[in-house]
C-alpha positions, -999 to 999 in steps of 0.1 A, spaced: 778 256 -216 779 224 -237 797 191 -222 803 182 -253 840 187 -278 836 221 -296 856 225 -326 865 259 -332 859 273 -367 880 262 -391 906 288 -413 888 278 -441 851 290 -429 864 321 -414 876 327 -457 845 315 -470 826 338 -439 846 368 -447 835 362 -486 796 360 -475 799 392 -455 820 411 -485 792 400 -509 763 411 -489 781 449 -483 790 451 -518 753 445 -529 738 467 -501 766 493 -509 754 491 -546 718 488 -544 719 515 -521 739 542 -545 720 529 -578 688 538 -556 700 577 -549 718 578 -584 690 567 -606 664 588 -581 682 621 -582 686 620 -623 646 613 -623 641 642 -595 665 666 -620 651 659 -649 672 629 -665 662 594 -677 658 578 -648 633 557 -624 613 575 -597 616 561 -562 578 549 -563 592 529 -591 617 510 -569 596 501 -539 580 467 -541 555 484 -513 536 502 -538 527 473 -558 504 460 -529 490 495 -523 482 494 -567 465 458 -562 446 469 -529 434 499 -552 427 477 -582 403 458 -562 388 488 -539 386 516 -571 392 496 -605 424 512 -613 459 505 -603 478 536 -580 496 566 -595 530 566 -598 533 527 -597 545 512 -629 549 476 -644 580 468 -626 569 477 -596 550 447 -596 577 425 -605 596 436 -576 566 433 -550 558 394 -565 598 385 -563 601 396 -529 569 379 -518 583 347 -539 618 355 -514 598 357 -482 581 324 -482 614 311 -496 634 324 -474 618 346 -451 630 383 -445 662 377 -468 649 409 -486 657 434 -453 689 419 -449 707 412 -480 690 438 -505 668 465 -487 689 499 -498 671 521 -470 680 488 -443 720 491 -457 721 525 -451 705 518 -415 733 499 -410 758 518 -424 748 545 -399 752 518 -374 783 508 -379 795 545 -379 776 547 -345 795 516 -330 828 534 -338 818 567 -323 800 556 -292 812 519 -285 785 508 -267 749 502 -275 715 515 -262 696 485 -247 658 491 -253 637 481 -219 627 442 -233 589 449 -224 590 482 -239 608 469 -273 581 440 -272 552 465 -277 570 489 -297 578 463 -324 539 461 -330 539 496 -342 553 480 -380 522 458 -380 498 487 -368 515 512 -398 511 482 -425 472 481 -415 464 517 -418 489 523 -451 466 491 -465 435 501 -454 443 542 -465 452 526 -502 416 508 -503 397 539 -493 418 566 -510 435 547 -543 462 566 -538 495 562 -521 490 577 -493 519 568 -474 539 591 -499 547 624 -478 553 601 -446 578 576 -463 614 581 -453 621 558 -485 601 580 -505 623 615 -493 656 593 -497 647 596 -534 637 634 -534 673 645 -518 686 659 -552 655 687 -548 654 698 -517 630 722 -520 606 694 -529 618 672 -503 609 696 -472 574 712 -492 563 678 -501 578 652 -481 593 666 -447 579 641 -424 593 620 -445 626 635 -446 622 638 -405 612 602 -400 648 593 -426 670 617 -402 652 602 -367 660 565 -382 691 572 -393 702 592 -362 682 564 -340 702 538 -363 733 551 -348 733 544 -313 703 516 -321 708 495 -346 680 494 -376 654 519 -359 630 519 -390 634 480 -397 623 473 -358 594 494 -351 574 516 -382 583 498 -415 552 484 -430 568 461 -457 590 447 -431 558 439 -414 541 422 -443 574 399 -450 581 392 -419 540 379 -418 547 362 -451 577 345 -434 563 331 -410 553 305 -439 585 292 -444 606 267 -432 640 287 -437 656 296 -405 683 303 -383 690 269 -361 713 265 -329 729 231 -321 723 232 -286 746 203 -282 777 225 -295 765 259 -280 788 274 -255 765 300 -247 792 328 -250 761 358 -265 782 363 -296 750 357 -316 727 378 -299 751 407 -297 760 404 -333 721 404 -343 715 439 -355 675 434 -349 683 421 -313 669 385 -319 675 359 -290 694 334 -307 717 321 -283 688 305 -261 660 301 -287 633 275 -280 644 239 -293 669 258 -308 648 273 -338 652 311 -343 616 312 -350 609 350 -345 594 370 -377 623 400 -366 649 381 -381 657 398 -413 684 364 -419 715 385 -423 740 357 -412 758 379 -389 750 357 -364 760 326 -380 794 347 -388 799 356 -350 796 321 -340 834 307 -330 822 274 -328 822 249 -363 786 240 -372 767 253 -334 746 278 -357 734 273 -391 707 282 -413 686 261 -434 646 243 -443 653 218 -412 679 206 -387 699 183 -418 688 205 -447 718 228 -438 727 257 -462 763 275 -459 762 312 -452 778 318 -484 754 295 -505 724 314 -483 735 347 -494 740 340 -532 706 325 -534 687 346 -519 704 375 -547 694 353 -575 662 347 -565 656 383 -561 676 391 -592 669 366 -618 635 367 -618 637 406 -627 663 402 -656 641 377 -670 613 405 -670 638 426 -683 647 403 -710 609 399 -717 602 431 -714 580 433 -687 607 450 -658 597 484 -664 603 508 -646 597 539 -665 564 559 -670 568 568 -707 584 560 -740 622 570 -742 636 569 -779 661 541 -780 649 524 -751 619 499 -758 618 478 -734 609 505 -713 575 515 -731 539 512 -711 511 509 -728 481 516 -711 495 548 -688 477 578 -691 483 612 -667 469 618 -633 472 638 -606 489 631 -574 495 638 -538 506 675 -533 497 686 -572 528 665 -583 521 649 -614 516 617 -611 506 582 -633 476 559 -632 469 527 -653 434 522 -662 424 488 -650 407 474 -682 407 437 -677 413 420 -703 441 439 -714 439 449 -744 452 476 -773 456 505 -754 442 540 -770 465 562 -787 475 593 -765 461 627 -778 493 646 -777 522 645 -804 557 639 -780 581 673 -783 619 663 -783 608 627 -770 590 644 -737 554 637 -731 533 652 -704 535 627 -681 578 632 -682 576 667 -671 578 672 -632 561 697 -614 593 705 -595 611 715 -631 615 752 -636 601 768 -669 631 774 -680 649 738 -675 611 727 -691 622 749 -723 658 731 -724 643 696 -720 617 705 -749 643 725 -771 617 747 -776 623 789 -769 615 799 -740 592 825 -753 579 802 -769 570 781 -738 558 813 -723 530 820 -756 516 783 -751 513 781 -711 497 815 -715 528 829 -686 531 871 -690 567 876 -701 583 891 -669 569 858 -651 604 841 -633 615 814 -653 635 802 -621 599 792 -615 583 756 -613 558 744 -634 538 735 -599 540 777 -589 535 786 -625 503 765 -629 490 774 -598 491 811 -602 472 804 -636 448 789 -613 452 753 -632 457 719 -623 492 705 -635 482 679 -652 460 705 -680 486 731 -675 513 713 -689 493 696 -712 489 737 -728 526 722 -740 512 694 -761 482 711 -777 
């Protein structure tokens, strides 16, 4: 315990504390239902981004596959890109600030956490050498996801991803056909999250891996004043990644498991004995910590946006421009779903003209192999006898049925059957 006069936190810090923590849970909160709200109106059928769309992870998988195969990976679209480079830019700026101020899977983690410290009280305490090796497993998942992309140029990850079955909960027969250890792996984390906090995070998520190896780069950190510490564990038991903060070396919170949340910095009850910041003097307030690490995740996308360049759609939607791709042309992916692949013709230039005419503002590439023939007939306004004639379907066939059965038991691929549509 410090010899030294502690001051305790002033009224005025606990306000601009309580302000810090309200901003952070109102962006999780929000990131988190824009992420299931804009991924179930994709999975039924609306305008709306896919979830490969709105992880940055992918867009390292596509470059890995640019380099390995010559073309970028299906599924991934222009903005996905802009999200991977911003959050790479916020890592070496501010290391892991992406888990803990904007990561919607990592919010809802937490939230499960919080409901878990009101229902059990206490905490389960992971065996410390046990947790050491376990926290590896991140690092060892990262490798092979990297390495599978190289070899396979796709994204192979896909049916494992608990991120990925987050977005496919509106169709849940998709979800447990096409992604159930996915959906297993969510339910274990967020179960695991309950009595543990941030189970994913800490132990299998590869982009947590590759930030926290990119943050190891900066400068940013967590600091304790060891001259004010009273060594009273508020820090460490407030950490939700279990960092040692109270007794870290030379007082630097140097560990890549930090995910710089602040709730340590907001547990702290003494003025100024933990602070974040690029050195000892270069202090910056929770508050200020926490607003710029949102606006350099979120100005960078609305100026693609503004440019034109955040997309995150994989075809042309009438009255929405800024959304349109050039240079995206139909593929197959994991499971028969239909997927999207971007040639890799460097440099860009004019891309060809598609060799379909759009129906109702729907091109191949919109239709979903979980849509059933007859939502495929509404979406198209076309009859549904109509429908039937051109995918070559006998009459009695269900129209309850998916365009993934349907093509199958024509013995076709998805990607020509639906194009039967277009012809």
């Amino acid at each position: 315990m410090s010899a030294n006069p502690v001051t305790p936190v002033s009224a005025r810090e606990k306000r601009l504390s309580l302000i810090s923590r309200i901003i952070r849970w109102v962006t999780l909160g929000s990131l988190l239902a824009f992420v299931i709200a804009a991924t179930a109106l994709h999975t039924l059928g609306y305008v709306g981004p896919s979830i490969h769309a709105l992880c940055p992870y992918g867009g390292l998988e596509s470059m890995l596959s640019l380099v390995a195969v010559g073309t970028f990976l299906k599924r991934i679209v222009i903005g996905t890109f802009v999200l991977f480079g911003t959050t790479v830019v916020l890592s070496i700026a501010m290391r892991r600030s992406f888990c803990g101020q904007i990561c919607a899977l990592g919010a809802l983690q937490e939230f499960f956490g919080k409901i878990g410290q009101k229902l059990f009280k206490k905490r389960l305490v992971m065996p410390q050498k046990l947790d050491r090796v376990l926290r590896y497993l991140k690092y060892v998942v990262l490798a092979v996801t990297v390495a599978m992309a190289w070899i396979t140029g796709e994204l192979w990850i896909t049916p494992y991803d608990p991120f990925n079955a987050l977005g496919h909960l509106a169709d849940f027969n998709e979800l447990v056909t096409s992604y159930l250890i996915g959906f297993i792996v969510l339910i274990i984390s967020l179960l695991g999250s309950m009595v543990y906090d941030r189970f994913f995070c800490k132990y299998l998520c590869p982009a947590g891996a590759l930030y926290a190896a990119i943050g190891k780069t900066s400068p940013y950190m967590v600091r304790v004043d060891e001259d004010t510490c009273i060594k009273c564990g508020k820090c460490n038991r407030s950490c939700p990644m279990n960092v040692e903060v109270m007794n870290a070396k030379n007082g630097r919170v140097t560990s890549a498991e930090c995910i710089n949340c602040n709730e340590c910095v907001h547990a702290c009850p003494v003025q100024g004995a933990i602070h974040t910041g690029y050195s000892k003097k270069a202090k910056i307030h929770p508050l200020v910590a926490t607003i710029l690490a949102l606006a350099l995740f979120f100005v960078p996308m609305g100026i693609a946006a503004l440019s034109g360049d955040m997309q995150l759609l994989p075809n042309k939607y009438e009255g929405l421009p800024w959304f349109s791709t050039p240079g995206i042309t139909e593929g197959r992916g994991s499971e028969g779903e239909e997927s999207h692949e971007e040639e890799a013709t460097l440099p860009a230039g004019e891309s060809e003209e598609e060799d379909y005419v759009a129906i109702n503002g729907y091109a191949p590439s919109d239709l979903r192999g979980s849509y059933t023939l007859e939502q495929t007939a509404e979406l198209l306004n076309m009859p549904l006898d109509e429908l039937y004639s051109r995918l070559g379907l006998a009459a009695d066939y269900p129209s309850y049925a998916s365009l993934k059965d349907a093509a199958a038991q024509m013995g076709m691929g998805l990607s020509d059957f639906k194009h039967q549509l277009f012809d």
